[in-house]
N, CA, C and O atoms as a DFTB+ gen file, in Angstrom:
492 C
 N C O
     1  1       3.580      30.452     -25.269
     2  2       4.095      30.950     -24.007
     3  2       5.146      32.011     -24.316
     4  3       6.040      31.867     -25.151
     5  1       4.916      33.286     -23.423
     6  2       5.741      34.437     -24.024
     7  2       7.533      33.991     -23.000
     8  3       7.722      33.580     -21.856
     9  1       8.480      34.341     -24.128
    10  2       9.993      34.225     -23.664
    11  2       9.962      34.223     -22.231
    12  3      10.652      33.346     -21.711
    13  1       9.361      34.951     -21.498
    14  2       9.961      34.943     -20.280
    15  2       9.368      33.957     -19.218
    16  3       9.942      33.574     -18.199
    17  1       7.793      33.528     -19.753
    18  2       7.463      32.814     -18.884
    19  2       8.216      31.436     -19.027
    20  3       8.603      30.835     -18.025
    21  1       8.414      30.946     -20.323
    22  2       9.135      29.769     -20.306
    23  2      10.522      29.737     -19.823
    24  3      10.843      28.629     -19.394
    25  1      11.714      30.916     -19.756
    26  2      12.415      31.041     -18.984
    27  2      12.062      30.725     -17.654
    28  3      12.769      29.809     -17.234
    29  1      11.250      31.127     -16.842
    30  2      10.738      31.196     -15.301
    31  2      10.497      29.715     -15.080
    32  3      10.950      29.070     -14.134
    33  1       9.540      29.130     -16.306
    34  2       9.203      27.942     -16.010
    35  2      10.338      26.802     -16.252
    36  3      10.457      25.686     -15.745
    37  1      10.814      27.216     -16.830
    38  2      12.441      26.276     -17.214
    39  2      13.447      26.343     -15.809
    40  3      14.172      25.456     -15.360
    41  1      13.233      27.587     -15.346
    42  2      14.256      27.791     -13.693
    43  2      13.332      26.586     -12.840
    44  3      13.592      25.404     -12.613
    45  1      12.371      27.273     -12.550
    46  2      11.315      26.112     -11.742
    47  2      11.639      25.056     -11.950
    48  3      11.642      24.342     -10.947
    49  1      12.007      24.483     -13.081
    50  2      11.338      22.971     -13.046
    51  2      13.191      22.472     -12.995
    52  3      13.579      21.478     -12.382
    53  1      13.979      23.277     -13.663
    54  2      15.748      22.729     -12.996
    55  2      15.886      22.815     -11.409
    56  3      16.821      22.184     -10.914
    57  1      14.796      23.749     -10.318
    58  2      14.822      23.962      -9.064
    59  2      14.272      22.544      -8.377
    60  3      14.791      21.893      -7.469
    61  1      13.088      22.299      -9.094
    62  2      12.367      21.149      -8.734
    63  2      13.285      19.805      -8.872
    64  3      13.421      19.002      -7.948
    65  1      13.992      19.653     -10.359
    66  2      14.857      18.379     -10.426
    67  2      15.976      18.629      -9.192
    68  3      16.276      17.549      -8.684
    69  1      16.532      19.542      -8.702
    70  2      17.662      19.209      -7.981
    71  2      17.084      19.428      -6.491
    72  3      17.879      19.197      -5.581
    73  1      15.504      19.941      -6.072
    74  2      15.465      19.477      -4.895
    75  2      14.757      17.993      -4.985
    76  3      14.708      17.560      -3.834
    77  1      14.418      17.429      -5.536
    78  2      14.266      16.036      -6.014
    79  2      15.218      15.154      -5.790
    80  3      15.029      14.191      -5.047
    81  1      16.562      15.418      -6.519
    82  2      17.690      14.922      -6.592
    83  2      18.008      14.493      -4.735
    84  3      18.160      13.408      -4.173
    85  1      18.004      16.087      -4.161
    86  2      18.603      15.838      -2.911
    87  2      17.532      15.115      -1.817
    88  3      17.777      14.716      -0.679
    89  1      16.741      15.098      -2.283
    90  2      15.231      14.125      -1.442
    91  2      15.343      12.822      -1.613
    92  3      15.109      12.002      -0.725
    93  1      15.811      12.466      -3.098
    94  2      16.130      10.814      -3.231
    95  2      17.639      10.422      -2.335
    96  3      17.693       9.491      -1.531
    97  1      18.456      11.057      -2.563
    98  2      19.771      11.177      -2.125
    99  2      19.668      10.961      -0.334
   100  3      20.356      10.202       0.349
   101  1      18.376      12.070       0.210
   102  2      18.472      11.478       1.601
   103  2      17.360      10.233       1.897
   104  3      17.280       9.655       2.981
   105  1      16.827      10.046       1.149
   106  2      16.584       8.485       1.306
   107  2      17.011       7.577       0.708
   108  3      16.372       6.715       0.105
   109  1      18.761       7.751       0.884
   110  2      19.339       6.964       0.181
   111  2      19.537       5.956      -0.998
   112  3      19.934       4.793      -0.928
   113  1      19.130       6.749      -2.207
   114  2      19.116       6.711      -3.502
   115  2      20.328       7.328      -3.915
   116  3      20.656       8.416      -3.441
   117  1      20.998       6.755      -4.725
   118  2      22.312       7.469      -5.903
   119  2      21.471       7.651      -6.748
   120  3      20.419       7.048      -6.962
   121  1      22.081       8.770      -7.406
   122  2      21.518       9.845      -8.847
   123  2      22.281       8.865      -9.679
   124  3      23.403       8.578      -9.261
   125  1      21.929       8.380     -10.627
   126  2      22.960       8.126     -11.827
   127  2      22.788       8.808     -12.740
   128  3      23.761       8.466     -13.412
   129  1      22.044       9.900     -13.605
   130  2      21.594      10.432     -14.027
   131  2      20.693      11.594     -13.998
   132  3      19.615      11.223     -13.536
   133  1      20.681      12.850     -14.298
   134  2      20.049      13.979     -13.871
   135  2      19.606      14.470     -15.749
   136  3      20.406      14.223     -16.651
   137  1      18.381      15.090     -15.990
   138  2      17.749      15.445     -17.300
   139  2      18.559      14.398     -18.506
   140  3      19.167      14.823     -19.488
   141  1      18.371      12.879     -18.116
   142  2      18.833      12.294     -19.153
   143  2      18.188      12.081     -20.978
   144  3      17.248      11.454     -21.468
   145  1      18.932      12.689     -21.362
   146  2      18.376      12.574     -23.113
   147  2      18.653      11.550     -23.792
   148  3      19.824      11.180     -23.868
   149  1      17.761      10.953     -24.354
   150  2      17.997       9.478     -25.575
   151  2      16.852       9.929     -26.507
   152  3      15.850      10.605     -26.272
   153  1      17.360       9.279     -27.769
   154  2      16.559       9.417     -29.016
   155  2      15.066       9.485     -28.294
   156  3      14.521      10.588     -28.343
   157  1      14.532       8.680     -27.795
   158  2      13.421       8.223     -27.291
   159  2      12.557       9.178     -26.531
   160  3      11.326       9.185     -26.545
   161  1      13.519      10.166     -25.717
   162  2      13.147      11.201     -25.274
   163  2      13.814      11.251     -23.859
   164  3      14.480      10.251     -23.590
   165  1      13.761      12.161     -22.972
   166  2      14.299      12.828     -21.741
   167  2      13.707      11.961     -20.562
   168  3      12.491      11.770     -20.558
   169  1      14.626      11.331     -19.390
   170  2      14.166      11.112     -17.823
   171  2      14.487      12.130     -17.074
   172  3      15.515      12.778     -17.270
   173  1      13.821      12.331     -16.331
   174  2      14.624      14.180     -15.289
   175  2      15.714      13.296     -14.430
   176  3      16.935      13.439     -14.360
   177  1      14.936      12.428     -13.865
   178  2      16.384      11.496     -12.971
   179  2      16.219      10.148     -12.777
   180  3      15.143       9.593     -12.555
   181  1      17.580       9.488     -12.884
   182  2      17.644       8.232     -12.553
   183  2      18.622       8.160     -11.729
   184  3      19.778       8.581     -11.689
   185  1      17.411       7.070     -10.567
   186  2      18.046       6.882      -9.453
   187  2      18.073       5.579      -9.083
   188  3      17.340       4.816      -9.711
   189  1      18.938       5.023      -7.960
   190  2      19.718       3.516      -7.636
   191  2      19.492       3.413      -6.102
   192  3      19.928       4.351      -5.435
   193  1      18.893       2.438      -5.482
   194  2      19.021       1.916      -4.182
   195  2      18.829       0.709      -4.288
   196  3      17.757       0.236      -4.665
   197  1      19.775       0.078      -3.992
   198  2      19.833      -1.783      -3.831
   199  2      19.647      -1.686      -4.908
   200  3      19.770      -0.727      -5.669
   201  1      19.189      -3.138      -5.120
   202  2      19.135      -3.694      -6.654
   203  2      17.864      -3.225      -7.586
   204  3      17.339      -3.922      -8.455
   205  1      17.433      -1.695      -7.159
   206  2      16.313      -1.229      -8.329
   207  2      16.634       0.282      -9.222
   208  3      16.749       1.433      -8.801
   209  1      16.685      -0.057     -10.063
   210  2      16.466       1.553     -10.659
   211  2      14.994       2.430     -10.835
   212  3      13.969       1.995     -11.360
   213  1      15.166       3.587     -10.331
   214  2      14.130       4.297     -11.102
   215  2      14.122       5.334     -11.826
   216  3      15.079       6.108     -11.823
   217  1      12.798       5.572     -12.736
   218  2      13.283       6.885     -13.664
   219  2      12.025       7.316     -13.217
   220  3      10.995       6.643     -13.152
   221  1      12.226       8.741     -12.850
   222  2      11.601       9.704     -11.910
   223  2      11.508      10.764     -12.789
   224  3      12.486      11.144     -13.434
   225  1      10.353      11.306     -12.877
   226  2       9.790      12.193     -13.529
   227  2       9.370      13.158     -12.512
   228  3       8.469      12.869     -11.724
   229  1       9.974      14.302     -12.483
   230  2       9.652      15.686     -11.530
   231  2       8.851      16.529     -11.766
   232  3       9.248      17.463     -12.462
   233  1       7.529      16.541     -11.325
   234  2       7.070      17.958     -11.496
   235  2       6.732      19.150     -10.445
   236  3       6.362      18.838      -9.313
   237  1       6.852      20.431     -10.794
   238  2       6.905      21.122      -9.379
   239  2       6.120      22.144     -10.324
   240  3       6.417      22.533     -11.453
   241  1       4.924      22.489      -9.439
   242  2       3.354      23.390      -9.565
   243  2       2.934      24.339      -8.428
   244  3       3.800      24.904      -7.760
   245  1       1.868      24.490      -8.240
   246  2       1.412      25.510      -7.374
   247  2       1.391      24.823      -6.071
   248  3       1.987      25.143      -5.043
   249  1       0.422      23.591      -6.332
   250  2       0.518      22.775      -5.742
   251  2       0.598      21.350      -5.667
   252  3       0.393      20.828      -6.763
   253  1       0.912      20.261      -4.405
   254  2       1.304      18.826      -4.682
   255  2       0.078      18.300      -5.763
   256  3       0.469      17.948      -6.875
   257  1      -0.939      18.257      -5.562
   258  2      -1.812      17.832      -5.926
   259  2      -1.950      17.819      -7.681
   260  3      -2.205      16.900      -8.461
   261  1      -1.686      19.141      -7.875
   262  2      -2.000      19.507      -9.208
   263  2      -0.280      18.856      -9.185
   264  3      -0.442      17.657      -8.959
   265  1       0.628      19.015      -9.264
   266  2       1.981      18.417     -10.140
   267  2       1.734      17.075     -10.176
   268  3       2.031      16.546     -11.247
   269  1       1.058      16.012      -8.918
   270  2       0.995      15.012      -9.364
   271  2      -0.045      14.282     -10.316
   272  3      -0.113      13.062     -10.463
   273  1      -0.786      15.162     -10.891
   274  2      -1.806      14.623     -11.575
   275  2      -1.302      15.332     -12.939
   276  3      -2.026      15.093     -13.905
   277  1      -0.228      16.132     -13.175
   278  2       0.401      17.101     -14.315
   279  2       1.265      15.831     -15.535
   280  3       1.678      16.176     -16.642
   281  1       1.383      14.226     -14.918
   282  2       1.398      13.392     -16.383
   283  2       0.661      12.349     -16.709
   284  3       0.114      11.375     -16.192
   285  1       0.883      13.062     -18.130
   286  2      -0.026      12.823     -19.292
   287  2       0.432      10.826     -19.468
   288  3       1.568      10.409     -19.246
   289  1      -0.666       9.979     -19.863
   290  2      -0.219       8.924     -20.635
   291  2       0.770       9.094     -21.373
   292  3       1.890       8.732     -21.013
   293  1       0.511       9.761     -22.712
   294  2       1.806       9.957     -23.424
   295  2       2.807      10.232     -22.786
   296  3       3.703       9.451     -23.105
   297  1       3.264      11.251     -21.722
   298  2       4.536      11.210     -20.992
   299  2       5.148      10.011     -20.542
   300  3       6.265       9.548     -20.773
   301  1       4.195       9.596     -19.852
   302  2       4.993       8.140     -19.647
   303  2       5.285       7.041     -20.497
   304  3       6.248       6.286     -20.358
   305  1       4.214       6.965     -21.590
   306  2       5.021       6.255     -22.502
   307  2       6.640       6.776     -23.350
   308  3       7.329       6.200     -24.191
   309  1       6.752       7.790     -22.819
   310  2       8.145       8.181     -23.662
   311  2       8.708       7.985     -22.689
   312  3       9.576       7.118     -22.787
   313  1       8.523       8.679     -21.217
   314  2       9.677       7.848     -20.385
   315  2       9.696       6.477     -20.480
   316  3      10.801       6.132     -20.063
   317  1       9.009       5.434     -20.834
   318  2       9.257       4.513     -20.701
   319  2       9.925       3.989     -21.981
   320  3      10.341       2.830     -21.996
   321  1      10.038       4.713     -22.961
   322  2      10.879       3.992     -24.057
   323  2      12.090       4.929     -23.864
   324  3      12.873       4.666     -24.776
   325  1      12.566       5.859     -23.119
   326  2      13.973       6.466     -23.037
   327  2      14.465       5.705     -22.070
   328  3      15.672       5.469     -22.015
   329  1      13.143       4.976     -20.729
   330  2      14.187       4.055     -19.990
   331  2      14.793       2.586     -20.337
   332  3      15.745       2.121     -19.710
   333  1      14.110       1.869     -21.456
   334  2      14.237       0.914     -21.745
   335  2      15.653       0.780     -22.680
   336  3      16.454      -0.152     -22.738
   337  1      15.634       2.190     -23.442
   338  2      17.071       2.354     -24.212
   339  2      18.242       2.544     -23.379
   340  3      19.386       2.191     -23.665
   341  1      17.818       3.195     -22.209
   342  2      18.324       3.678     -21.412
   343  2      19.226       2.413     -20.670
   344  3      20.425       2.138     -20.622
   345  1      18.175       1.902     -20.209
   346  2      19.022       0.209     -19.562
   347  2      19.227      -0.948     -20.906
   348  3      18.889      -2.088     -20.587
   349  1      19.555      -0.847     -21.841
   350  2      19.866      -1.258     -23.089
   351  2      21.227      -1.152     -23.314
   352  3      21.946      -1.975     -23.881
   353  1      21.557      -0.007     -22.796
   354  2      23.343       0.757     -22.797
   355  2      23.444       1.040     -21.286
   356  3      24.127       1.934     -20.786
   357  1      22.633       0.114     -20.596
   358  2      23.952       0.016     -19.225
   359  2      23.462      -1.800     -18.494
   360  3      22.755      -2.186     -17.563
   361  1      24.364      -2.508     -19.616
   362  2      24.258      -3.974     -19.281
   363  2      24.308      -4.410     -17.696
   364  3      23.606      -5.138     -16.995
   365  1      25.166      -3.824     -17.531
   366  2      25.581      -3.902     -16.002
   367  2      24.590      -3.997     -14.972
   368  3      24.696      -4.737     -13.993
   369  1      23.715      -3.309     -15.186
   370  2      21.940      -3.006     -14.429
   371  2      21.028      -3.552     -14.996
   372  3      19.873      -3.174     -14.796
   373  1      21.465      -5.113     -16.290
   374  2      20.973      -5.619     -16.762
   375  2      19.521      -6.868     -15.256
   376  3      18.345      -7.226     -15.186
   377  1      20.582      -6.945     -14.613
   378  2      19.526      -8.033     -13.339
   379  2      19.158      -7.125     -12.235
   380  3      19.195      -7.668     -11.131
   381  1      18.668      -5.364     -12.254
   382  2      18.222      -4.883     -11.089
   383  2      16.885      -4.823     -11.776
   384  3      16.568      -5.017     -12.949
   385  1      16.179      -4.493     -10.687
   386  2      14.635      -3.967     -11.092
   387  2      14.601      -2.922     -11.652
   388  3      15.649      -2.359     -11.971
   389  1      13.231      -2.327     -11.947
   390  2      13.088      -1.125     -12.296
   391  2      11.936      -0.891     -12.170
   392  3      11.162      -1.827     -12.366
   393  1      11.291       0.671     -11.731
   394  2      10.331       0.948     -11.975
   395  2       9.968       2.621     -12.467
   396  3      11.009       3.247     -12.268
   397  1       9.173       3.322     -12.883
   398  2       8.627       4.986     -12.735
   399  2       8.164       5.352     -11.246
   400  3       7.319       4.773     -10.563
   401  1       8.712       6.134     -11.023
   402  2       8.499       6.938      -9.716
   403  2       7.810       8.366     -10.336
   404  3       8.022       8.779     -11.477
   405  1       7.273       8.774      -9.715
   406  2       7.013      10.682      -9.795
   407  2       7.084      11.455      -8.504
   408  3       6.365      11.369      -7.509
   409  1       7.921      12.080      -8.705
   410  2       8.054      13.018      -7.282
   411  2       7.400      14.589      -7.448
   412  3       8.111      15.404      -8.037
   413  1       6.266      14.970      -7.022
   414  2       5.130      16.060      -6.974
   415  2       5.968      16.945      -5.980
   416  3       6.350      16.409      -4.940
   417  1       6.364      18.602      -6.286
   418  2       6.986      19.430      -5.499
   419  2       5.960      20.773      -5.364
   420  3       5.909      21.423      -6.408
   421  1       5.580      21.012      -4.852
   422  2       5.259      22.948      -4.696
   423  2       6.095      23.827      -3.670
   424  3       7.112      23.576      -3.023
   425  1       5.522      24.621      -3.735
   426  2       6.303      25.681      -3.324
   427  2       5.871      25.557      -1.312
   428  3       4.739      25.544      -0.829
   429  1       6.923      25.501      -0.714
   430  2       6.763      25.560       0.568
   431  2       6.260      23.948       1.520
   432  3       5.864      23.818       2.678
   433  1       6.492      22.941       0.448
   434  2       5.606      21.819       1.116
   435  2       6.489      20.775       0.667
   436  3       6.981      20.728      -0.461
   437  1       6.682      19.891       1.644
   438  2       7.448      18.607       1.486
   439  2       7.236      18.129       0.108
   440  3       6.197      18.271      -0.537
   441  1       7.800      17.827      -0.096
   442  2       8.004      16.610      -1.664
   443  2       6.835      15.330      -1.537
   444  3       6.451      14.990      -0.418
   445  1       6.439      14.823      -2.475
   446  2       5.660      13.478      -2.569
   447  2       6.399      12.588      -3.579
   448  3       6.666      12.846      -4.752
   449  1       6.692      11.394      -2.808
   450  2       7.406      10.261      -3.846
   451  2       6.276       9.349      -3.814
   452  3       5.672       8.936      -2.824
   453  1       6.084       9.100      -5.027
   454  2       5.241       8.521      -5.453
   455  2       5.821       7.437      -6.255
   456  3       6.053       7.630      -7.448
   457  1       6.147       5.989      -5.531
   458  2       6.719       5.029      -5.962
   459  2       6.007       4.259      -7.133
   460  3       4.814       4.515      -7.291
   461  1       6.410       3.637      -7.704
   462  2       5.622       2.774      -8.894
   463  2       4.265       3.229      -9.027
   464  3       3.197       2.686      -8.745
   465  1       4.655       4.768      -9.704
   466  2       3.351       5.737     -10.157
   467  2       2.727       5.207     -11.484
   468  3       1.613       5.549     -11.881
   469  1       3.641       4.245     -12.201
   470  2       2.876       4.077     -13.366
   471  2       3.800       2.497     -13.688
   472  3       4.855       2.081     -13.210
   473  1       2.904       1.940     -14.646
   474  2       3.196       0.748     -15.261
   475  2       2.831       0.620     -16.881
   476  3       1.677       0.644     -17.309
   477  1       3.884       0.497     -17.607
   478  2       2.992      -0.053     -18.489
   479  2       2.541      -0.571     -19.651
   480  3       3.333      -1.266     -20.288
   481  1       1.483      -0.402     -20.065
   482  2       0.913      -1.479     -20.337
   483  2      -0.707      -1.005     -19.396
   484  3      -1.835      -1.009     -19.888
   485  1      -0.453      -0.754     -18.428
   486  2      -1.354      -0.189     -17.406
   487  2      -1.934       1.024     -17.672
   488  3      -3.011       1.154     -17.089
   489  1      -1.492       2.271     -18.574
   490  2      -2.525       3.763     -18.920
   491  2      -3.284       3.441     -19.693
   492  3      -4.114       4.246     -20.116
């Protein structure tokens, strides 16, 4: 990918995490986390309502359709070992739930939350 497109695509997808951010936020979700990094690898966001956490993986494409079909098995198995380290070092959120969410964005069209998009054990 030539310098600039991955620039463009790097703006996009920080545009996508923070209208994400503010979509969980009005359905009353706290952010605890925004592009979180662990050995294990990166969550775009982790978010809190009542007693569940989720780690939400953002993608924003041409369109809903295509971003939500844009992860891979392997993606989620790394989110799922950055979230497990992740709630490893925050005891405290040791007795909430948890699950993967994916929130699908394009350009001009409501957001899709896509609650307990993946499990697993389940790809």
């Amino acid at each position: 990918m030539a310098e600039g497109k991955r620039q463009a695509a790097e703006k996009r997808g920080r545009k996508g995490e923070w209208l994400a951010a503010l979509y969980l936020q009005a359905k009353g979700y706290r952010i605890l986390g925004q592009r979180v990094r662990t050995p294990m690898g990166e969550v775009d966001l982790i978010a809190k309502r009542g007693r569940l956490v989720a780690f939400v993986e953002v993608k924003y494409r041409a369109e809903v359709q295509i971003a939500a079909g844009a992860v891979t098995p392997a993606s989620w198995q790394r989110i799922a070992r950055a979230a497990e380290f992740w709630m490893a070092r925050h005891p405290a959120l040791s007795d909430y739930g948890w699950r993967y969410d994916l929130i699908a964005l394009a350009p001009r069209k409501l957001p899709q939350h896509i609650q307990d998009a993946w499990r697993p054990g389940l790809a």
